[in-house]
N, CA and C atoms as an extended XYZ file, in Angstrom:
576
Properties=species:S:1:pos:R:3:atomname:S:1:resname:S:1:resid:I:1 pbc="F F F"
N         0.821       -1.185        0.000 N   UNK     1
C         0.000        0.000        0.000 CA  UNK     1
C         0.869        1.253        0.000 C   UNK     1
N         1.901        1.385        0.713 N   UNK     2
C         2.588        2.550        0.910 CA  UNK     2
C         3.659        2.661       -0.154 C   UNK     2
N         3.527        1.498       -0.995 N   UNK     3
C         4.458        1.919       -1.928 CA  UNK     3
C         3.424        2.280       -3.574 C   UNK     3
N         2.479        1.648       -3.681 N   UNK     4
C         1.522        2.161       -4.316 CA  UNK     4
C         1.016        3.755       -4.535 C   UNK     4
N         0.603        4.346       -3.303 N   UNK     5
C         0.800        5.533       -2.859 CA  UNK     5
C         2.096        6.816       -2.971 C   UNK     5
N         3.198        5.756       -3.010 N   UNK     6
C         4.032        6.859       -3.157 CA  UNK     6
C         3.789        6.936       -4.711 C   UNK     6
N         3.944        5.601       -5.345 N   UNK     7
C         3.945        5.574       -7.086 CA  UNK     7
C         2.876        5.983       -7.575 C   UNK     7
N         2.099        6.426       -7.011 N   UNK     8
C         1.226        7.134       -7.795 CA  UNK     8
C         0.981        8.994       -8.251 C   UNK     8
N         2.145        9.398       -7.242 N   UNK     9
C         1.890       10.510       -7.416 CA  UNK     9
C         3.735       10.877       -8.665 C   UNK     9
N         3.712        9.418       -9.089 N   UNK    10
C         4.857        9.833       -9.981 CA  UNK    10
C         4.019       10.124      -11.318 C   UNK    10
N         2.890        9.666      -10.917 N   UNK    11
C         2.157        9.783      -12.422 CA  UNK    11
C         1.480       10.834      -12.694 C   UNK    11
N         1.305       11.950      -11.474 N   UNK    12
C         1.272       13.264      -11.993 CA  UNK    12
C         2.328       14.202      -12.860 C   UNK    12
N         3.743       13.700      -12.982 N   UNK    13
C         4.852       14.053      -13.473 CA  UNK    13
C         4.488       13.466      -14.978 C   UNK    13
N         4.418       12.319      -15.019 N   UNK    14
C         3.662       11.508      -16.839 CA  UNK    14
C         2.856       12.097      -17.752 C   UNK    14
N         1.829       12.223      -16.485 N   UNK    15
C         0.674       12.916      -17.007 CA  UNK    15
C         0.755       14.554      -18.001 C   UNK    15
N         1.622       15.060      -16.631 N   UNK    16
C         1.979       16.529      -17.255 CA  UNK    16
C         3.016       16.806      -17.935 C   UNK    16
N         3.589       15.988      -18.275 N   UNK    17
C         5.238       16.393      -19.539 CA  UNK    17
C         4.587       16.133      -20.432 C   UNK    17
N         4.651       14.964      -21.556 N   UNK    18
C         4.226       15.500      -22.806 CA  UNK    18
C         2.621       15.285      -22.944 C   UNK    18
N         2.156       16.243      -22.846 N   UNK    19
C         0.585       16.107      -22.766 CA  UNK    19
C        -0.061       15.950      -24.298 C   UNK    19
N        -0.695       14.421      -24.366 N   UNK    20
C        -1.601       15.046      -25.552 CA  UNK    20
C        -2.451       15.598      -25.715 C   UNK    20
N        -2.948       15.662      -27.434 N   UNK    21
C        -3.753       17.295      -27.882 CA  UNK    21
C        -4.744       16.807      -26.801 C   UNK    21
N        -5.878       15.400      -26.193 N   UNK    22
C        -7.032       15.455      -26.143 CA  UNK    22
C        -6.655       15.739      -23.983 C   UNK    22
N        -5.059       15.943      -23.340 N   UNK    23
C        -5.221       16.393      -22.458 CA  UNK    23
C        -5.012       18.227      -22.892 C   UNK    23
N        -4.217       18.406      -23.422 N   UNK    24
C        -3.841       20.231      -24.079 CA  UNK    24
C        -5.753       20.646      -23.521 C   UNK    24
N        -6.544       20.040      -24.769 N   UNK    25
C        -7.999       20.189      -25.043 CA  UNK    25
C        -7.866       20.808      -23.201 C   UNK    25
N        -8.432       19.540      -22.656 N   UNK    26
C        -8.942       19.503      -21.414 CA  UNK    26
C        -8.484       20.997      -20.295 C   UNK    26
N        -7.357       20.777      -20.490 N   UNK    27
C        -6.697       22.342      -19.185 CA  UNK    27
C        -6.321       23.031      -20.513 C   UNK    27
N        -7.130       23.071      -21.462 N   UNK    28
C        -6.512       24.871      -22.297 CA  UNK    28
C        -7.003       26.003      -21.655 C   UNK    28
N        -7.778       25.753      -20.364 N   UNK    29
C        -8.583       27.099      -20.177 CA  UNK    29
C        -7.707       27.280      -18.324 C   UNK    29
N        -6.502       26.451      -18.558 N   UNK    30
C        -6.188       26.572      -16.913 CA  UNK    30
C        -4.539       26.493      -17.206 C   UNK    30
N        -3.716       27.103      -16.171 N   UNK    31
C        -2.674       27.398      -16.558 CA  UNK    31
C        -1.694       26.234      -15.984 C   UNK    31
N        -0.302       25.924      -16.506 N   UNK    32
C         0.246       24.476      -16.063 CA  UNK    32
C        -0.128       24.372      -14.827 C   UNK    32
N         0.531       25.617      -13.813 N   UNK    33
C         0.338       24.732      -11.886 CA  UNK    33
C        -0.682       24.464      -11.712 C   UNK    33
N        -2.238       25.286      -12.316 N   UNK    34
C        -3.562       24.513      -11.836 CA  UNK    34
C        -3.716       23.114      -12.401 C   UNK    34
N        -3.480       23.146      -13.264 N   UNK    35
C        -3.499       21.699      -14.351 CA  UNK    35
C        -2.979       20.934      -13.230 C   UNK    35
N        -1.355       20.949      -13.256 N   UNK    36
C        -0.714       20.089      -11.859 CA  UNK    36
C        -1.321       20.082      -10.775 C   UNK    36
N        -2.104       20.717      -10.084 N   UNK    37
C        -2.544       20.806       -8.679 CA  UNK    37
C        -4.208       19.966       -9.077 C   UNK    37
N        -4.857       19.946       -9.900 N   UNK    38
C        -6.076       19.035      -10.384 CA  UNK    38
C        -5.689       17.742      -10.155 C   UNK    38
N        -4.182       17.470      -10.986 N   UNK    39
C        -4.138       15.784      -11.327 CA  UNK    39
C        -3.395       15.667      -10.031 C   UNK    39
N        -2.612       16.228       -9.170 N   UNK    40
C        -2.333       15.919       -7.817 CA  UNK    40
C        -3.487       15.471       -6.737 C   UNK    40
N        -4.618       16.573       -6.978 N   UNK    41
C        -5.742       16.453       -6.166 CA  UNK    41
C        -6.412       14.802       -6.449 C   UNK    41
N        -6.466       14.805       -7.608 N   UNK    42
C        -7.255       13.556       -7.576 CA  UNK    42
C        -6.780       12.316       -7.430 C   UNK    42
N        -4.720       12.518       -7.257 N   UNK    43
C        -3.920       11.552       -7.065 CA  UNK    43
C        -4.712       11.741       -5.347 C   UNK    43
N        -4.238       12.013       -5.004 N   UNK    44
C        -4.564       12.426       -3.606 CA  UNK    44
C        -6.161       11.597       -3.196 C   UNK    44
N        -7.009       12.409       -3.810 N   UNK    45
C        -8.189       11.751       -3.282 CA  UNK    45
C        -8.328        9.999       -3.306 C   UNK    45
N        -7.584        9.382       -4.595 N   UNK    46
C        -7.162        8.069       -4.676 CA  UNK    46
C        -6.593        7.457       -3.580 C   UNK    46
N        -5.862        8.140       -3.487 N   UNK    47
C        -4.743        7.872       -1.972 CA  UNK    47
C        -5.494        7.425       -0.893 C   UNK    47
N        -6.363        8.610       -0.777 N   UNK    48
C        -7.166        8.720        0.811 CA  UNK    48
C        -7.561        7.610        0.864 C   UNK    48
N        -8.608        7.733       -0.421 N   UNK    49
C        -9.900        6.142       -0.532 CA  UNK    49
C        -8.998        4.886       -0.407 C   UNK    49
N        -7.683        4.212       -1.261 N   UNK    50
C        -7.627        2.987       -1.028 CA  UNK    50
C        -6.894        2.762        0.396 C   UNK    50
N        -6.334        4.121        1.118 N   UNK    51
C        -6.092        3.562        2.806 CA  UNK    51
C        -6.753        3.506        3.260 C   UNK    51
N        -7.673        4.344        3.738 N   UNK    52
C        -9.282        3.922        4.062 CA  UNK    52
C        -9.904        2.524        3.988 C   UNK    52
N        -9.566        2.328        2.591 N   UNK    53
C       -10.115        0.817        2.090 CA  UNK    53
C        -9.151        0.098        3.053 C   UNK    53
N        -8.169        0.156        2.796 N   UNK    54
C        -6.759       -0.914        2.777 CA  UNK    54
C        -7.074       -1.106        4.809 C   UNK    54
N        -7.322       -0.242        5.452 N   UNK    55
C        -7.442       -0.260        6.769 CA  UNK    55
C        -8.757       -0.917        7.347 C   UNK    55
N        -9.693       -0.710        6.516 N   UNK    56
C       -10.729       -1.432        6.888 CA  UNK    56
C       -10.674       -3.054        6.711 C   UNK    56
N       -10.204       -3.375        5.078 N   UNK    57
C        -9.922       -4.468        5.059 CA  UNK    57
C        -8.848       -5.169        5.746 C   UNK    57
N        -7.960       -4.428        6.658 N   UNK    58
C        -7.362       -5.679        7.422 CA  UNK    58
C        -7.983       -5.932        8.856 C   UNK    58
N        -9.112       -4.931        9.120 N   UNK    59
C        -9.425       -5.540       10.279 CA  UNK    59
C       -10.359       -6.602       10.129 C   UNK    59
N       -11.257       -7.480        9.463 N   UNK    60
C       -11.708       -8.937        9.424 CA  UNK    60
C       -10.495       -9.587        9.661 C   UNK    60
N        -9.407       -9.420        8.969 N   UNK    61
C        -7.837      -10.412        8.753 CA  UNK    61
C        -7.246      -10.416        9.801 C   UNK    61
N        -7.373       -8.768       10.891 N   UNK    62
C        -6.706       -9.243       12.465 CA  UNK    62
C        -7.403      -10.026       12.826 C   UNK    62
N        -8.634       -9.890       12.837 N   UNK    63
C        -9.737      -10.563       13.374 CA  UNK    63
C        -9.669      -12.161       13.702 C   UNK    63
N        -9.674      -12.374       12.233 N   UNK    64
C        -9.146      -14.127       11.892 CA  UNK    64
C        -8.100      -14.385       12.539 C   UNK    64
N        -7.040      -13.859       12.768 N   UNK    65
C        -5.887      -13.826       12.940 CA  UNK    65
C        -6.201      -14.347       14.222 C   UNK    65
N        -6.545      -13.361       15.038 N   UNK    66
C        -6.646      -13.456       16.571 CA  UNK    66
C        -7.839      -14.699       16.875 C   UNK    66
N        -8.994      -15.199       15.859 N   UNK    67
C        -9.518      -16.221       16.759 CA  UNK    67
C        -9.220      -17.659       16.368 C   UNK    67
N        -8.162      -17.661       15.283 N   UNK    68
C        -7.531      -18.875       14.753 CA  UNK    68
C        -6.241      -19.053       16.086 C   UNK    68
N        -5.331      -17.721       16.326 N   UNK    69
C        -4.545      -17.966       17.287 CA  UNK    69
C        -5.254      -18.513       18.689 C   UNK    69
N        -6.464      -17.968       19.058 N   UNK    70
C        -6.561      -18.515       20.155 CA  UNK    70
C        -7.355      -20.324       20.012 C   UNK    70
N        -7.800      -20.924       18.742 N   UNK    71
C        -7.826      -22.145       18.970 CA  UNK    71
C        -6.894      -22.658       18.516 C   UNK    71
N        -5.848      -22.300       17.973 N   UNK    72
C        -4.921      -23.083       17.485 CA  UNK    72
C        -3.682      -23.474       18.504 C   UNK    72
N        -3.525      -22.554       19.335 N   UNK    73
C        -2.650      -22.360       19.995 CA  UNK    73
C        -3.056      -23.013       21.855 C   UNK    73
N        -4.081      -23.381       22.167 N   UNK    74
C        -5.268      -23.646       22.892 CA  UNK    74
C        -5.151      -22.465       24.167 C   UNK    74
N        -4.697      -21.487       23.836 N   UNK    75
C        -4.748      -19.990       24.605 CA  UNK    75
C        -3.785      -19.708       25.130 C   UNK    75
N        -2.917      -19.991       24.066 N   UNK    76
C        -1.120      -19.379       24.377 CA  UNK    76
C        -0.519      -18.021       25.290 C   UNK    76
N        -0.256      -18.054       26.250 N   UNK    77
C        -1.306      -16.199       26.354 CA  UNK    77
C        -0.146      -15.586       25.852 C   UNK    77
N         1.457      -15.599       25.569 N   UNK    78
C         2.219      -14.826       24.785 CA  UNK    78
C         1.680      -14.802       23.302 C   UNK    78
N         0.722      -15.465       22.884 N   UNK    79
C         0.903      -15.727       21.555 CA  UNK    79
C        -0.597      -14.931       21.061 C   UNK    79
N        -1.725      -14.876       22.264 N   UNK    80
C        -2.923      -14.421       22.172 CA  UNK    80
C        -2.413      -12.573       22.764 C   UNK    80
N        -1.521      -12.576       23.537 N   UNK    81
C        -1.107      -10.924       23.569 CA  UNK    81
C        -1.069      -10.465       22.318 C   UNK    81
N         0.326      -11.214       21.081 N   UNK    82
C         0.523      -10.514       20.206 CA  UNK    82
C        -0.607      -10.581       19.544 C   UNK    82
N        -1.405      -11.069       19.059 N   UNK    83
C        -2.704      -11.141       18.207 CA  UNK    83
C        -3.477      -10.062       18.946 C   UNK    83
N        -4.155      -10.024       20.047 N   UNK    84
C        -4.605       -9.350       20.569 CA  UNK    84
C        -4.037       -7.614       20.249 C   UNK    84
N        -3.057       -7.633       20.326 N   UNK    85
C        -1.685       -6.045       19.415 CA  UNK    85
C        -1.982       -5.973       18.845 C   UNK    85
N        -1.778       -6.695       17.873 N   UNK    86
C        -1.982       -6.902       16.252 CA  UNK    86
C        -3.573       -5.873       15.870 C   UNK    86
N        -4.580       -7.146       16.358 N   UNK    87
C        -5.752       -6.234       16.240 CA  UNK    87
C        -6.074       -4.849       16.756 C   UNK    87
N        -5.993       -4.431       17.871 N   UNK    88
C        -5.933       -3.384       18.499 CA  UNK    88
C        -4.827       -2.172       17.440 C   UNK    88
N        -3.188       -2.905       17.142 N   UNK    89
C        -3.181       -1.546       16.329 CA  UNK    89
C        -3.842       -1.172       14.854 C   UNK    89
N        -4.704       -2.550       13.962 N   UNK    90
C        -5.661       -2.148       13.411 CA  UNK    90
C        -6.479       -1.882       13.592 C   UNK    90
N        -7.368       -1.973       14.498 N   UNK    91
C        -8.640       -1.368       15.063 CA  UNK    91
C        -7.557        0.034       15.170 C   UNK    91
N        -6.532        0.987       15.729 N   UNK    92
C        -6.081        2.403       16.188 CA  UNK    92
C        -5.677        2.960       14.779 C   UNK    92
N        -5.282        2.020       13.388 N   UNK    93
C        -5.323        2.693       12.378 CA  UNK    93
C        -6.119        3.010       11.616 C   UNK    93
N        -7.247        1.954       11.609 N   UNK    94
C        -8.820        2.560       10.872 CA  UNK    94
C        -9.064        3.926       11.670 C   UNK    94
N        -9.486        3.635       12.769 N   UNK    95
C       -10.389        4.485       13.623 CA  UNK    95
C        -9.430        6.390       14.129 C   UNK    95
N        -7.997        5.731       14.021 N   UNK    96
C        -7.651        7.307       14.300 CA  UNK    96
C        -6.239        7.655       13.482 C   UNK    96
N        -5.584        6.396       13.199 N   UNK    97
C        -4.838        7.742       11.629 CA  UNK    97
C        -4.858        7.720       10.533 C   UNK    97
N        -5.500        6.666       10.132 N   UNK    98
C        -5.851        6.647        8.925 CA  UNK    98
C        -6.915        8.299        8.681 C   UNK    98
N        -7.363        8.648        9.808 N   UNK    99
C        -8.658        9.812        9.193 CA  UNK    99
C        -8.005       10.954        9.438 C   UNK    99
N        -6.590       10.693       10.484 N   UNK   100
C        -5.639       12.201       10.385 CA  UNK   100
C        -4.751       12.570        9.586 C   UNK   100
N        -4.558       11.045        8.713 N   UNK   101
C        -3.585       11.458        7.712 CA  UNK   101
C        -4.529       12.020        6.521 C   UNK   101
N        -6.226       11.596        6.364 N   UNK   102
C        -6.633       12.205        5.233 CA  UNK   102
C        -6.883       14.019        5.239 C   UNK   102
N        -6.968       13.495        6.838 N   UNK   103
C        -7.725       15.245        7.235 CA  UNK   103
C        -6.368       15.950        7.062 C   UNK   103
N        -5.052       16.015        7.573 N   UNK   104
C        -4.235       16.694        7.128 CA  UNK   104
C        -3.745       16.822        5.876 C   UNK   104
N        -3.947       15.970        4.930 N   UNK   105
C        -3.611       15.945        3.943 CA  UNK   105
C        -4.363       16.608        2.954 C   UNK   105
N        -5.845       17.213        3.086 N   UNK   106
C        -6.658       17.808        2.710 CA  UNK   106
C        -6.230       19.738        3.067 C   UNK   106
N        -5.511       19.568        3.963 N   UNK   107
C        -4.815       21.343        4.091 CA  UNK   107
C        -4.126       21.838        2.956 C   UNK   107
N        -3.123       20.887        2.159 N   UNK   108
C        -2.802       21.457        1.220 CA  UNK   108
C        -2.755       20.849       -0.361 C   UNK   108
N        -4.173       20.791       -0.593 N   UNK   109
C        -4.395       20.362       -1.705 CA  UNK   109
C        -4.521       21.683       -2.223 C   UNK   109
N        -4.371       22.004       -3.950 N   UNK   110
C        -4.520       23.198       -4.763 CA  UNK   110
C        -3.413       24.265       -3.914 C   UNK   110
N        -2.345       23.450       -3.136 N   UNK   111
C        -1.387       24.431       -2.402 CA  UNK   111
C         0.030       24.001       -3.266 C   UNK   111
N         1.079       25.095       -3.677 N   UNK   112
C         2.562       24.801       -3.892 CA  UNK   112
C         2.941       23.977       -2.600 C   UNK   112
N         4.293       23.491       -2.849 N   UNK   113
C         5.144       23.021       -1.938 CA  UNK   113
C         5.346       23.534       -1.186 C   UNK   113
N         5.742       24.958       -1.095 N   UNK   114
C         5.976       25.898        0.068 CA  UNK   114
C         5.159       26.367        0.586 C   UNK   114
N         3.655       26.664        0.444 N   UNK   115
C         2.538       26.707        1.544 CA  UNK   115
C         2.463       25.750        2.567 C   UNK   115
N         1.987       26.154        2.945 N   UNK   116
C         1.326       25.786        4.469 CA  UNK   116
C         2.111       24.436        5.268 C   UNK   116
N         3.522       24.781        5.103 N   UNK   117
C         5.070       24.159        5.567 CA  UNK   117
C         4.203       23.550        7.010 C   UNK   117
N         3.399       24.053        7.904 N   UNK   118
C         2.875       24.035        9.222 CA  UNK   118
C         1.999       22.351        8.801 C   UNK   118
N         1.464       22.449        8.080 N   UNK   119
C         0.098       21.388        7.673 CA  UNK   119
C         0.964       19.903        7.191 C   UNK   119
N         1.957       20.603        6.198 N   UNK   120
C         2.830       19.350        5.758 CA  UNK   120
C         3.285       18.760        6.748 C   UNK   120
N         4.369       19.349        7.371 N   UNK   121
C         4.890       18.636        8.793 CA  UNK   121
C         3.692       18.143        9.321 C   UNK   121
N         2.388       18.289        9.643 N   UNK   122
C         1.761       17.458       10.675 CA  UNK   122
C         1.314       16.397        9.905 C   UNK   122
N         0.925       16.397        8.380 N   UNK   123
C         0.777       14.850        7.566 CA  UNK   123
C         1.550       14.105        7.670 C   UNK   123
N         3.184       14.505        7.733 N   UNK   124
C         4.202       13.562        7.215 CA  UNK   124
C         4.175       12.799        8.717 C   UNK   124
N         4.124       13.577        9.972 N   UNK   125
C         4.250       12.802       11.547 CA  UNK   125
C         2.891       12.114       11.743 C   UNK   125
N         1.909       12.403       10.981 N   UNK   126
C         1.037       11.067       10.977 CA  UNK   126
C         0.928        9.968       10.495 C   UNK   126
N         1.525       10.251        9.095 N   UNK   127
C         1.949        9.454        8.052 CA  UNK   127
C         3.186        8.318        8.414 C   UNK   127
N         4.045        9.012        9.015 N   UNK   128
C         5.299        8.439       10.259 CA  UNK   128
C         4.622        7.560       11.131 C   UNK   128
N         3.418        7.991       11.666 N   UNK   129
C         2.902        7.054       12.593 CA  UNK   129
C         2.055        5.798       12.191 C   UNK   129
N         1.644        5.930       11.120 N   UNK   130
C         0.710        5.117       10.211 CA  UNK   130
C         1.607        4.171        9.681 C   UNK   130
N         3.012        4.543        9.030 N   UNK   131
C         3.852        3.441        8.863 CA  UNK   131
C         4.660        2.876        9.878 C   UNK   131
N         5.001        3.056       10.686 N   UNK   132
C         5.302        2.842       11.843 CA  UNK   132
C         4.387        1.731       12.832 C   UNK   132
N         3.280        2.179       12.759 N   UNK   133
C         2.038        1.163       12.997 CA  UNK   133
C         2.103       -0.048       12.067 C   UNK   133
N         2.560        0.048       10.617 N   UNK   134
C         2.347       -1.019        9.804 CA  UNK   134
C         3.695       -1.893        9.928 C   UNK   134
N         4.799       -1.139       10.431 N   UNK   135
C         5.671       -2.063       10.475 CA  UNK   135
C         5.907       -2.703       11.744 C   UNK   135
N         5.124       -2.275       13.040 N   UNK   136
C         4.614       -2.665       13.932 CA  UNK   136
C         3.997       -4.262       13.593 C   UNK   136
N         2.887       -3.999       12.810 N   UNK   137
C         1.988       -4.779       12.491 CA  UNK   137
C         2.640       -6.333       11.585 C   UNK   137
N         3.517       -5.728       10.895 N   UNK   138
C         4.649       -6.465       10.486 CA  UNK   138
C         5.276       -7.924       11.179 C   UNK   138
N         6.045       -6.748       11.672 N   UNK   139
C         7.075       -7.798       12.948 CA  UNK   139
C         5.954       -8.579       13.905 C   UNK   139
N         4.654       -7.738       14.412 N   UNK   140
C         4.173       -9.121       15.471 CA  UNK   140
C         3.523      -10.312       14.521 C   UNK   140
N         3.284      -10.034       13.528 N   UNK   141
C         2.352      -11.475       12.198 CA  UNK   141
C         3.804      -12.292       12.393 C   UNK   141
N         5.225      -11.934       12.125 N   UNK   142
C         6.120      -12.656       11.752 CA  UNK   142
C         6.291      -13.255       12.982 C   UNK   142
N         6.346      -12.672       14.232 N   UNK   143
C         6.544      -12.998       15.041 CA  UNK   143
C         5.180      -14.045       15.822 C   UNK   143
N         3.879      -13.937       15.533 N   UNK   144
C         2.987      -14.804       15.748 CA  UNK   144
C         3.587      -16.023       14.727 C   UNK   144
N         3.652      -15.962       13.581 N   UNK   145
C         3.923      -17.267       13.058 CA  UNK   145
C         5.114      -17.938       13.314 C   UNK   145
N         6.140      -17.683       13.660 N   UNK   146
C         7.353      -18.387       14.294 CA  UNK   146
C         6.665      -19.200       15.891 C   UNK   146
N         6.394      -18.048       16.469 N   UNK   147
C         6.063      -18.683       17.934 CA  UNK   147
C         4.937      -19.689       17.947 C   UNK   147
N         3.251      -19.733       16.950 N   UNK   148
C         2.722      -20.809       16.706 CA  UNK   148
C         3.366      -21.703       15.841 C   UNK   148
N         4.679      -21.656       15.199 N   UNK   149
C         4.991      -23.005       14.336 CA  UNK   149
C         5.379      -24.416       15.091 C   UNK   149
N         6.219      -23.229       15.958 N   UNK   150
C         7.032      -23.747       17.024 CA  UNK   150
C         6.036      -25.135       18.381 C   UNK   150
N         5.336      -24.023       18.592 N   UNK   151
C         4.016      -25.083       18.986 CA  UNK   151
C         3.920      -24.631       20.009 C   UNK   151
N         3.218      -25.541       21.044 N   UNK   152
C         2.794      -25.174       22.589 CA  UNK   152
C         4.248      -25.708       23.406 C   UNK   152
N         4.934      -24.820       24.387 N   UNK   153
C         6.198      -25.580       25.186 CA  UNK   153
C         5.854      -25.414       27.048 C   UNK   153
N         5.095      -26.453       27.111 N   UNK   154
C         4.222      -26.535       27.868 CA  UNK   154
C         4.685      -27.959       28.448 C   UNK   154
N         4.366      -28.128       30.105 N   UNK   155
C         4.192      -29.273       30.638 CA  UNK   155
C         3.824      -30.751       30.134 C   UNK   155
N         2.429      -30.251       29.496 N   UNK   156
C         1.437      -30.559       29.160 CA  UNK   156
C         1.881      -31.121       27.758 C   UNK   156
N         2.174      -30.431       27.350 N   UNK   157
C         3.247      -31.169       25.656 CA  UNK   157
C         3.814      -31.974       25.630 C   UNK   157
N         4.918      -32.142       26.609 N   UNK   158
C         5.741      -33.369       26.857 CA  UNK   158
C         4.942      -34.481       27.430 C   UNK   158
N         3.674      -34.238       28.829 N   UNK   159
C         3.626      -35.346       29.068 CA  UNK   159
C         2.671      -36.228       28.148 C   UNK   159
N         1.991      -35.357       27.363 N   UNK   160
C         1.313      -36.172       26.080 CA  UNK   160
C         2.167      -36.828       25.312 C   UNK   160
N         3.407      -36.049       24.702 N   UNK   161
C         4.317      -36.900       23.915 CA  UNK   161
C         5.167      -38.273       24.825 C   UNK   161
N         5.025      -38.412       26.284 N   UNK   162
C         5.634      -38.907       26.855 CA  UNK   162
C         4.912      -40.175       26.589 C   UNK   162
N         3.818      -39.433       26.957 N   UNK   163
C         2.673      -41.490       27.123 CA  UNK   163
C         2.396      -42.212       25.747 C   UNK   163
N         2.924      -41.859       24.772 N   UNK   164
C         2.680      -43.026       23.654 CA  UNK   164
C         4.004      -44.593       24.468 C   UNK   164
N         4.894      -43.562       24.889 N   UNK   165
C         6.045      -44.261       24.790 CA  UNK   165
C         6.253      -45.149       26.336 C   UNK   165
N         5.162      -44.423       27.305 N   UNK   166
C         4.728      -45.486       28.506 CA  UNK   166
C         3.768      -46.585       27.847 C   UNK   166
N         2.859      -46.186       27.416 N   UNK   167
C         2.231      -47.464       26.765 CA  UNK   167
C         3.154      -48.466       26.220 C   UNK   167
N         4.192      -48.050       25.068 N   UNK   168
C         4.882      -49.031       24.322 CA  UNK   168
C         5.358      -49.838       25.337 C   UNK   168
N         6.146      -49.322       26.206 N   UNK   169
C         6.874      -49.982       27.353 CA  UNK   169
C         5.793      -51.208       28.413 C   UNK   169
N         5.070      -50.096       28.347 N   UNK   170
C         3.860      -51.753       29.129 CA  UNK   170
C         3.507      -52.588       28.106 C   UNK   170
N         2.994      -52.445       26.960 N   UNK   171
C         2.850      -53.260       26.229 CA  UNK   171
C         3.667      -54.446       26.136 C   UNK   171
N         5.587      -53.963       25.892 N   UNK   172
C         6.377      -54.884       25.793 CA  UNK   172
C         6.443      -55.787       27.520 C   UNK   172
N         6.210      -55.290       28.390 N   UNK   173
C         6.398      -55.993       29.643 CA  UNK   173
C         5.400      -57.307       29.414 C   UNK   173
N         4.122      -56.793       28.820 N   UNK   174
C         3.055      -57.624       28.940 CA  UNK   174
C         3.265      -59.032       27.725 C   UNK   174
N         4.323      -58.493       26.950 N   UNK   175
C         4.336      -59.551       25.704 CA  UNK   175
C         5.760      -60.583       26.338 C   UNK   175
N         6.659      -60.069       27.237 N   UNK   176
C         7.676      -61.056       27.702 CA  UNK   176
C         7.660      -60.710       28.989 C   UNK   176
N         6.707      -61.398       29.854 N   UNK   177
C         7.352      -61.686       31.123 CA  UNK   177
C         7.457      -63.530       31.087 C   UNK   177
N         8.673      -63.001       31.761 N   UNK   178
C         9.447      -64.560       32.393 CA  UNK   178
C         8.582      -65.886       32.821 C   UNK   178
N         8.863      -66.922       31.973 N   UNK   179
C         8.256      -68.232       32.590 CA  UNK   179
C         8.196      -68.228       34.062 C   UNK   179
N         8.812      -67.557       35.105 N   UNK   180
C         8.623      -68.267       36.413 CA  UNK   180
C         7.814      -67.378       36.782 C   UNK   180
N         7.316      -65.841       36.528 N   UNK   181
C         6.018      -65.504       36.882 CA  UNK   181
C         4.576      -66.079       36.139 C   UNK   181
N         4.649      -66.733       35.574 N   UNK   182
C         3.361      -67.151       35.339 CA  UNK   182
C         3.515      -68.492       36.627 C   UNK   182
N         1.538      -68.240       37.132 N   UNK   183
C         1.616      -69.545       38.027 CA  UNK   183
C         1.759      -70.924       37.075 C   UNK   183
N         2.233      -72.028       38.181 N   UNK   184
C         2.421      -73.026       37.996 CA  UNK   184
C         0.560      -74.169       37.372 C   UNK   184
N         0.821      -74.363       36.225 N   UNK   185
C        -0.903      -75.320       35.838 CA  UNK   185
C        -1.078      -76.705       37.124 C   UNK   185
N        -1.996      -76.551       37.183 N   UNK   186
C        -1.814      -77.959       38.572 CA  UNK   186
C        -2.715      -78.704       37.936 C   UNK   186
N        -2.103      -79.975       37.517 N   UNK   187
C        -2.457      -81.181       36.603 CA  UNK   187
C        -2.649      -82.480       37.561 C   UNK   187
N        -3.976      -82.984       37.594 N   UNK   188
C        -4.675      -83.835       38.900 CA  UNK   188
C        -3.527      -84.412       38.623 C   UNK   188
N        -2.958      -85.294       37.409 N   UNK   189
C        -1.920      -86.453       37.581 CA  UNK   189
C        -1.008      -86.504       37.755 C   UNK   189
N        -0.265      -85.142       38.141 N   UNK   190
C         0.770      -84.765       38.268 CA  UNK   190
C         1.073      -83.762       39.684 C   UNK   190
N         0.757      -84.524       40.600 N   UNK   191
C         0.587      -83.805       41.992 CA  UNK   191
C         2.099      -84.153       42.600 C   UNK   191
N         2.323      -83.338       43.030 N   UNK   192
C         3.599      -83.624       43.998 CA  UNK   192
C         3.486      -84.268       45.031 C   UNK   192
């Protein structure tokens, strides 16, 4: 997503170098920077909508995330924390920067570069925080899937894996014990 976003506003640069006649047509009545500040704007409005999108759609996916970890794992609680993170910092990027990076980013639309220097700085430190959150989001998935591969390291693990191998062992006791523990057959004709 964040690299999508950046590449898209290379295509306001495409757009506006060699323009054909049927874009010329379109901004003949507007001068190059408005022209540029139109196809920026609507790079922009693109932007907003698929993070918006992109944030909504991963919260079903924490979601899953977190109730597959807790049966898979049979309630790992290091492993149900990070899931539990996980969701929570998507649930904190839908709900609060995803809508500060659009709202700041709406200060300087139809603005040069050098306006409103005040507005930019506060997009880019939300924007900082939004990726920051994603690479957050990152490291604990990688880090949930190492720690469930690994499995449960639990008491309880071993002594399950333990008892196939008590059984085997009684089993074999039961298939060779020694002629002199079995009792003696007492045969009427053969009385001592």
């Amino acid at each position: 997503m964040q690299w999508f976003g950046a590449a898209s506003f290379g295509t306001v640069k495409t757009t506006m170098a060699p323009m054909s006649d049927n874009i010329k047509g379109f901004f003949a009545n507007m001068t190059p920077e408005r022209a540029r500040q139109l196809v920026e704007y609507h790079t922009a409005e693109q932007n907003r909508i698929l993070f918006g999108r992109w944030a909504l759609v991963q919260i079903p996916i924490a979601l899953l995330v977190l109730v597959l970890m807790l049966f898979a794992t049979n309630g790992n609680r290091p492993i149900l924390w990070l899931s539990v993170a996980l969701f929570l910092t998507t649930l904190i990027q839908y709900w609060v920067l995803t809508p500060q990076v659009a709202l700041a980013s709406h200060a300087f639309d139809f603005t040069s570069a050098e306006d409103n220097i005040q507005e930019r700085a506060l997009f880019w430190g939300h924007h900082r925080a939004y990726v920051v959150a994603d690479l957050f989001k990152i490291g604990t998935a990688l880090l949930l899937g190492f720690l469930a591969s690994r499995g449960p390291r639990t008491p309880q693990r071993f002594a399950i894996e333990a008892e196939p191998e008590e059984k085997r062992q009684a089993k074999r006791r039961r298939k060779h014990i020694p002629m002199a523990e079995f009792p003696k057959h007492q045969d009427p004709k053969h009385q001592d």
